[in-house]
TIROGU-413498 format. One record per residue: residue number from 1; x, y, z of N, C-alpha, C in turn. Coordinates in pm, 1 decimal. Layout:
BEGIN
[NUM [X Y Z] [X Y Z] [X Y Z]];
...
END
This chain:
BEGIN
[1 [4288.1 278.6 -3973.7] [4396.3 299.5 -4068.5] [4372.1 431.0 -4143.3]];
[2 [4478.8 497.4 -4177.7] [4430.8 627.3 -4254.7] [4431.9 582.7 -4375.8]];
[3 [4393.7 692.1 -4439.5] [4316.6 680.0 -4576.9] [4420.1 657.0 -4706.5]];
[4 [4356.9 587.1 -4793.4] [4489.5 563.4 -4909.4] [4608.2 681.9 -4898.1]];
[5 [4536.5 769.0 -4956.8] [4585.8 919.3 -4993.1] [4734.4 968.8 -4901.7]];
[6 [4635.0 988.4 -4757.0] [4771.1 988.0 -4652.6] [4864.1 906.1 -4613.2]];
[7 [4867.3 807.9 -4672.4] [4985.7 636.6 -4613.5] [5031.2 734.0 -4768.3]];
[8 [4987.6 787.2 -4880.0] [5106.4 815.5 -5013.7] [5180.1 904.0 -4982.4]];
[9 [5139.2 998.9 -4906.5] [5178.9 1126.7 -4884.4] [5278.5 1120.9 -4752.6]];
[10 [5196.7 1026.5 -4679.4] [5344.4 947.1 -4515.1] [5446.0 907.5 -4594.6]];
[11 [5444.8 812.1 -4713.8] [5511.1 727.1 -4783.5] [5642.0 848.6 -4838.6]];
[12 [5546.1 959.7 -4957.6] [5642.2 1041.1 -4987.1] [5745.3 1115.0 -4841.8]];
[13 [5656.1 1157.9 -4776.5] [5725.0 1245.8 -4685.0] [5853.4 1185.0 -4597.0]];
[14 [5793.6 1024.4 -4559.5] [5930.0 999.2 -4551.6] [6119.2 953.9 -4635.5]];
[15 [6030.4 901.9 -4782.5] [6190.5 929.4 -4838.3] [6227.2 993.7 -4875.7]];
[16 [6178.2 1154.7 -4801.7] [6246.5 1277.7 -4838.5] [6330.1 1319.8 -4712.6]];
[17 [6300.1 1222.5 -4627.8] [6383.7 1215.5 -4496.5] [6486.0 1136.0 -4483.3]];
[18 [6626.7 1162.1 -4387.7] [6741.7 1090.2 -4325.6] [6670.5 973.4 -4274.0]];
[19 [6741.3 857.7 -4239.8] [6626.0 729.3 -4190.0] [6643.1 753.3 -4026.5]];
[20 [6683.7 827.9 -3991.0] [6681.1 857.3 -3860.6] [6499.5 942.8 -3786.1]];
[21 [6510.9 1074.6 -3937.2] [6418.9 1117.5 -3942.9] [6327.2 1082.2 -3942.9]];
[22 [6303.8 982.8 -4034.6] [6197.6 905.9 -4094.8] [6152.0 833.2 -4014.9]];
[23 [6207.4 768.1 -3939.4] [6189.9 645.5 -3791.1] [6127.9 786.1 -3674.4]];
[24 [6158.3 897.6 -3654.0] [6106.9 978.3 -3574.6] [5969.7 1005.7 -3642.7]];
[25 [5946.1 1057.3 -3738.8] [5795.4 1083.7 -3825.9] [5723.0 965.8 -3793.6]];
[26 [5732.2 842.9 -3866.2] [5630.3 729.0 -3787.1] [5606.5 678.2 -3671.1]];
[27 [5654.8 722.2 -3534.1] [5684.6 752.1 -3459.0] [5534.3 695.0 -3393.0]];
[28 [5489.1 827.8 -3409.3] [5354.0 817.9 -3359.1] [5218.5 782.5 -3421.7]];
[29 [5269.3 678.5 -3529.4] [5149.8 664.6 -3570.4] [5142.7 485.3 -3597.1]];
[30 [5010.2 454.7 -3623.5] [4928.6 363.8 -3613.8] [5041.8 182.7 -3665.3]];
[31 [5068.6 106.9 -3601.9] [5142.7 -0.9 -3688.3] [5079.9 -26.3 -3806.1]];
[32 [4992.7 -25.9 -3832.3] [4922.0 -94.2 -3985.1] [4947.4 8.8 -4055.7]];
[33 [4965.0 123.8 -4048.0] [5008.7 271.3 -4086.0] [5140.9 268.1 -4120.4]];
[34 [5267.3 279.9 -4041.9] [5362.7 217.9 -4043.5] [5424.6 143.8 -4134.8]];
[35 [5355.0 13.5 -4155.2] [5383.4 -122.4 -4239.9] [5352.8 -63.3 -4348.0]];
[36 [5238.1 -11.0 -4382.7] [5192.4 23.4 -4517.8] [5297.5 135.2 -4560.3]];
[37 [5334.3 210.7 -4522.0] [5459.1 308.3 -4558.4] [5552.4 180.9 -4574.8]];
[38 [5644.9 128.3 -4491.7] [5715.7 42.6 -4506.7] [5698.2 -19.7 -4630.0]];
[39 [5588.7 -81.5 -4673.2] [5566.8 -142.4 -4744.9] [5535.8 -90.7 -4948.6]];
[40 [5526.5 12.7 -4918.7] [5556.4 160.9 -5045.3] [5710.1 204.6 -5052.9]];
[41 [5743.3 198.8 -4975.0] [5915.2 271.0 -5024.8] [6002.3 139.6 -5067.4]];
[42 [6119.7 211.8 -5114.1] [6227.2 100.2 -5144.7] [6265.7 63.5 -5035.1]];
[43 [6273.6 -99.0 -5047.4] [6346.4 -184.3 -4948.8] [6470.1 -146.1 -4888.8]];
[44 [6556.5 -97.8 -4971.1] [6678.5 22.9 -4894.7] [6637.9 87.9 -4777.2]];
[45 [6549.6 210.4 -4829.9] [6468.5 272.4 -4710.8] [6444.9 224.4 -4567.0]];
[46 [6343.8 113.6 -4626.4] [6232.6 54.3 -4536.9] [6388.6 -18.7 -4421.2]];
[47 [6475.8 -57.6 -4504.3] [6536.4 -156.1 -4391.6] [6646.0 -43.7 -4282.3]];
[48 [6641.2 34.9 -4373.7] [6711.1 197.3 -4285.8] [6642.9 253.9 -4133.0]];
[49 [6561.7 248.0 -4198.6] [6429.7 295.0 -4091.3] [6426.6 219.9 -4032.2]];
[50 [6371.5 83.4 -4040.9] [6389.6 -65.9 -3915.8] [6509.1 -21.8 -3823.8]];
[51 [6587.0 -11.7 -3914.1] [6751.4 -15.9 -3796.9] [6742.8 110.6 -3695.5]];
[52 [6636.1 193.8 -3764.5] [6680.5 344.6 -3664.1] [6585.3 322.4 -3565.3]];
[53 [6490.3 255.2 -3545.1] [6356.7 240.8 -3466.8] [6417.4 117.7 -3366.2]];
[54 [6363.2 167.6 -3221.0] [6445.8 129.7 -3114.5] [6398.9 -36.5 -3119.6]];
[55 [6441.9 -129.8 -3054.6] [6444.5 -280.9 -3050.1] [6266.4 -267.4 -3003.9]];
[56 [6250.3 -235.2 -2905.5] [6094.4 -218.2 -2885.0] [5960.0 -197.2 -3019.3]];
[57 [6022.6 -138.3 -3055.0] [5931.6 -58.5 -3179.8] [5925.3 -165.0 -3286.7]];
[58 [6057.7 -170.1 -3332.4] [6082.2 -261.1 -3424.4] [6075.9 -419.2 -3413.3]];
[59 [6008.3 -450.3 -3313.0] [5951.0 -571.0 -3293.5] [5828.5 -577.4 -3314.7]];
[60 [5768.1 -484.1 -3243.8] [5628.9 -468.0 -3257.0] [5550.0 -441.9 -3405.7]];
[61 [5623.5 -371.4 -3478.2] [5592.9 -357.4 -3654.8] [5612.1 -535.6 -3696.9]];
[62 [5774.2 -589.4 -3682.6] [5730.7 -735.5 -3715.2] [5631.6 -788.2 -3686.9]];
[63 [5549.6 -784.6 -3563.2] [5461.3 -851.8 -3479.6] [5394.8 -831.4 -3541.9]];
[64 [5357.5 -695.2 -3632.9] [5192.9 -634.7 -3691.8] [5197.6 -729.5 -3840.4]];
[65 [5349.4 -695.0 -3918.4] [5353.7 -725.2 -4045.7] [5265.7 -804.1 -4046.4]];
[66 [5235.0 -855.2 -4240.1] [5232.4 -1009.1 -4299.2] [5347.8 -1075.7 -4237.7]];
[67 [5353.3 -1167.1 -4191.0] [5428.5 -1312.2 -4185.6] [5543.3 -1338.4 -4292.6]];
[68 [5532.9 -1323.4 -4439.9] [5653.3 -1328.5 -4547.6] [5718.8 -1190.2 -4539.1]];
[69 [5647.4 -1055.7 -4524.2] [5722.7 -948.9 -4525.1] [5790.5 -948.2 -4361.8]];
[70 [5793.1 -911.0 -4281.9] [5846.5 -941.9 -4150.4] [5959.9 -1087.4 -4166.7]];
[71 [5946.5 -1196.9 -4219.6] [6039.7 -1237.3 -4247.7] [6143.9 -1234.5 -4317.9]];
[72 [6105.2 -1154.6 -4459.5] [6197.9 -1053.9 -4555.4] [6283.5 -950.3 -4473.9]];
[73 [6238.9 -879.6 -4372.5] [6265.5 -771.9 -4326.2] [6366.0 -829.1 -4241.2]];
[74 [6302.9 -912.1 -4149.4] [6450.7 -970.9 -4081.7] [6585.8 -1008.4 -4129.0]];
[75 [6542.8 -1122.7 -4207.7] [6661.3 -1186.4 -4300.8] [6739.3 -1085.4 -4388.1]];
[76 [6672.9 -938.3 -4407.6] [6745.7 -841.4 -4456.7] [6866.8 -801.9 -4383.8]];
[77 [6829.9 -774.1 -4268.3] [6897.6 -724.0 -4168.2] [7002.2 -793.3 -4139.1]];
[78 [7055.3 -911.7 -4170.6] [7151.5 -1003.9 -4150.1] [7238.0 -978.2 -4268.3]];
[79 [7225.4 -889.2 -4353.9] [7311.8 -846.3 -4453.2] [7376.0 -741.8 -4423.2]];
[80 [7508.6 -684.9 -4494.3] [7595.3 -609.0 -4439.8] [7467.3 -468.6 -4500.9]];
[81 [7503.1 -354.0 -4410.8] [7414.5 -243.3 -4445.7] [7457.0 -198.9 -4614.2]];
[82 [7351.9 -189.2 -4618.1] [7405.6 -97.3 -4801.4] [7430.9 -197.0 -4900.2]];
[83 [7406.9 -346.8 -4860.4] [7447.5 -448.8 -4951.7] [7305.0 -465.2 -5048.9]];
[84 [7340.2 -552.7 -5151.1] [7196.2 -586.4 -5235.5] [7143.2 -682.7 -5128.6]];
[85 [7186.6 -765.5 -5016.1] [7071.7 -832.5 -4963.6] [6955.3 -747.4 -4867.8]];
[86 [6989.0 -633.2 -4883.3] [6924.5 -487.0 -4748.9] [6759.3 -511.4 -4853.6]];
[87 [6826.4 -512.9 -5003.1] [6707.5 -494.0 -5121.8] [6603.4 -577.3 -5121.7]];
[88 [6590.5 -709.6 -5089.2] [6543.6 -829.3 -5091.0] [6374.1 -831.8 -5098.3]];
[89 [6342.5 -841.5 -5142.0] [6156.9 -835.2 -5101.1] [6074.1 -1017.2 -5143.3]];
[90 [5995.7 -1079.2 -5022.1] [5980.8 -1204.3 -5044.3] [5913.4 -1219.4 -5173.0]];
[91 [5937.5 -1362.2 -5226.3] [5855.2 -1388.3 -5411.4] [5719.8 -1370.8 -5373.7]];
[92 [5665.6 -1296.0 -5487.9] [5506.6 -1329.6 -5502.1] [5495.5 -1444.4 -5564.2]];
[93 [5532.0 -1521.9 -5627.4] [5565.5 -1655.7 -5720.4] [5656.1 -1702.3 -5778.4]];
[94 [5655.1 -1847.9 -5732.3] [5763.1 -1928.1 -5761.9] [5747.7 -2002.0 -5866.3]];
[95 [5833.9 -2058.9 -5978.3] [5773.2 -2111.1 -6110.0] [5905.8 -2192.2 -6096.6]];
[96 [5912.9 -2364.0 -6111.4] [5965.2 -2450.3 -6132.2] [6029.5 -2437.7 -6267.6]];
[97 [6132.5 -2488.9 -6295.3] [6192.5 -2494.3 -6478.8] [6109.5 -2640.7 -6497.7]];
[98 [6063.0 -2727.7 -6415.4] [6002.7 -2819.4 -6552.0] [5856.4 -2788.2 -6555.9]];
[99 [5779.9 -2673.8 -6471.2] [5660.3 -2674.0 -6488.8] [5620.0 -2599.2 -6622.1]];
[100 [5489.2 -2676.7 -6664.8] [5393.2 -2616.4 -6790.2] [5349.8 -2474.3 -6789.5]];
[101 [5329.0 -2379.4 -6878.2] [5243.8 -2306.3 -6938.5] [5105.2 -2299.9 -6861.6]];
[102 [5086.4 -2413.8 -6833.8] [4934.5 -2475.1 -6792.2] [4962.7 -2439.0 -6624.2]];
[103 [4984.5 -2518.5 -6615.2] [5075.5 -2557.8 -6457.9] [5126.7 -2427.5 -6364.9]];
[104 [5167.3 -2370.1 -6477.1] [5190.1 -2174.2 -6367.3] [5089.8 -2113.2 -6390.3]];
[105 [4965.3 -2138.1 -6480.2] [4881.3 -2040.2 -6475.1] [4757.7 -2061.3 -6387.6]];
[106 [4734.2 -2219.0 -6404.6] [4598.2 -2282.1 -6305.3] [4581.1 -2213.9 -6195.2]];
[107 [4680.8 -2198.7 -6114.0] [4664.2 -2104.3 -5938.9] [4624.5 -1984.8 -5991.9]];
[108 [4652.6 -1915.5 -6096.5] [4561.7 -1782.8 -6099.1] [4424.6 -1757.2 -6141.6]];
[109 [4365.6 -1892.5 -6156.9] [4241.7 -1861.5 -6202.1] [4174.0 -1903.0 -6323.1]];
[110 [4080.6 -1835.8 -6357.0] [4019.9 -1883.3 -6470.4] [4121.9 -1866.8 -6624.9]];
[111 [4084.2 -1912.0 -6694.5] [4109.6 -1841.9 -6799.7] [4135.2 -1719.8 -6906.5]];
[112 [4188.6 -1667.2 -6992.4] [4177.0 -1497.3 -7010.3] [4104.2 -1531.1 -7083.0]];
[113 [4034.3 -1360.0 -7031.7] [3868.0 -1384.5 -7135.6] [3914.1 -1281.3 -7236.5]];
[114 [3817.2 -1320.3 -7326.2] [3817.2 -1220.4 -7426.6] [3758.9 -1107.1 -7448.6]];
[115 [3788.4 -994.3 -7475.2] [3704.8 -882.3 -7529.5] [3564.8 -876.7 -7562.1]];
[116 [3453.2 -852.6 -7473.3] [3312.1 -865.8 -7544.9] [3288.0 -793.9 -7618.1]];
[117 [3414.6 -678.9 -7683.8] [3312.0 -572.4 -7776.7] [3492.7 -515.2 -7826.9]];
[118 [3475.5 -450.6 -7984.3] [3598.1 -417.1 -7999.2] [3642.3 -300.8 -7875.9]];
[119 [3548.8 -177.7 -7871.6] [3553.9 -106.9 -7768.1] [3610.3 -146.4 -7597.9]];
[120 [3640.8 -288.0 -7592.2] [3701.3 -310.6 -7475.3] [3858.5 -307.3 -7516.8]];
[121 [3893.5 -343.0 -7587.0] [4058.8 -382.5 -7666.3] [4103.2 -233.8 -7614.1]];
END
């Protein structure tokens, strides 16, 4: 995989591109490469680019994705182009209306700690 730095700089370079363009630039490079751009730009973008990248290609990136993003990405695509469903990105968390305070926070972990020194604040 290339290095943070260059997936920011792939990332910039392509939404300074047509999504035609942009689908030609990643072109030749790495799927996990790819996704991670995909996965930095706006969902607009990202689902632009899917559409311009031939049925071959664009299977094979699903194939690489996470499992929830590749399913985001699809179910995007079933929206009219340019609509808010193109925007869609899957929940990082779901929170019930009758669940507790308690109850949404337990899955994240411990408790918040406190400051060991004023110098941390």
């Amino acid at each position: 995989m290339l290095p943070r730095e260059d997936i920011d700089q792939l990332a910039a370079d392509t939404v300074q591109r047509a999504p035609h363009e942009a689908a030609e630039l990643l072109t030749g490079h790495k799927d996990e490469d790819v996704i991670a751009v995909l996965e930095l730009v706006n969902p607009l973008v990202c689902q632009q680019i899917l559409r311009e990248l031939d049925d071959r290609r664009r299977s094979e990136l699903l194939a690489s994705a996470p499992v929830e993003k590749a399913r985001q990405w699809m179910r995007n695509q079933e929206y009219p182009e340019d609509s808010v469903g193109w925007l869609m990105e899957p929940p990082v968390a779901v929170f019930r209306a009758h669940m507790t305070v308690r109850e949404t926070i337990e899955p994240c972990g411990s408790s918040p700690r406190r400051p060991s020194s004023p110098m941390a604040m």
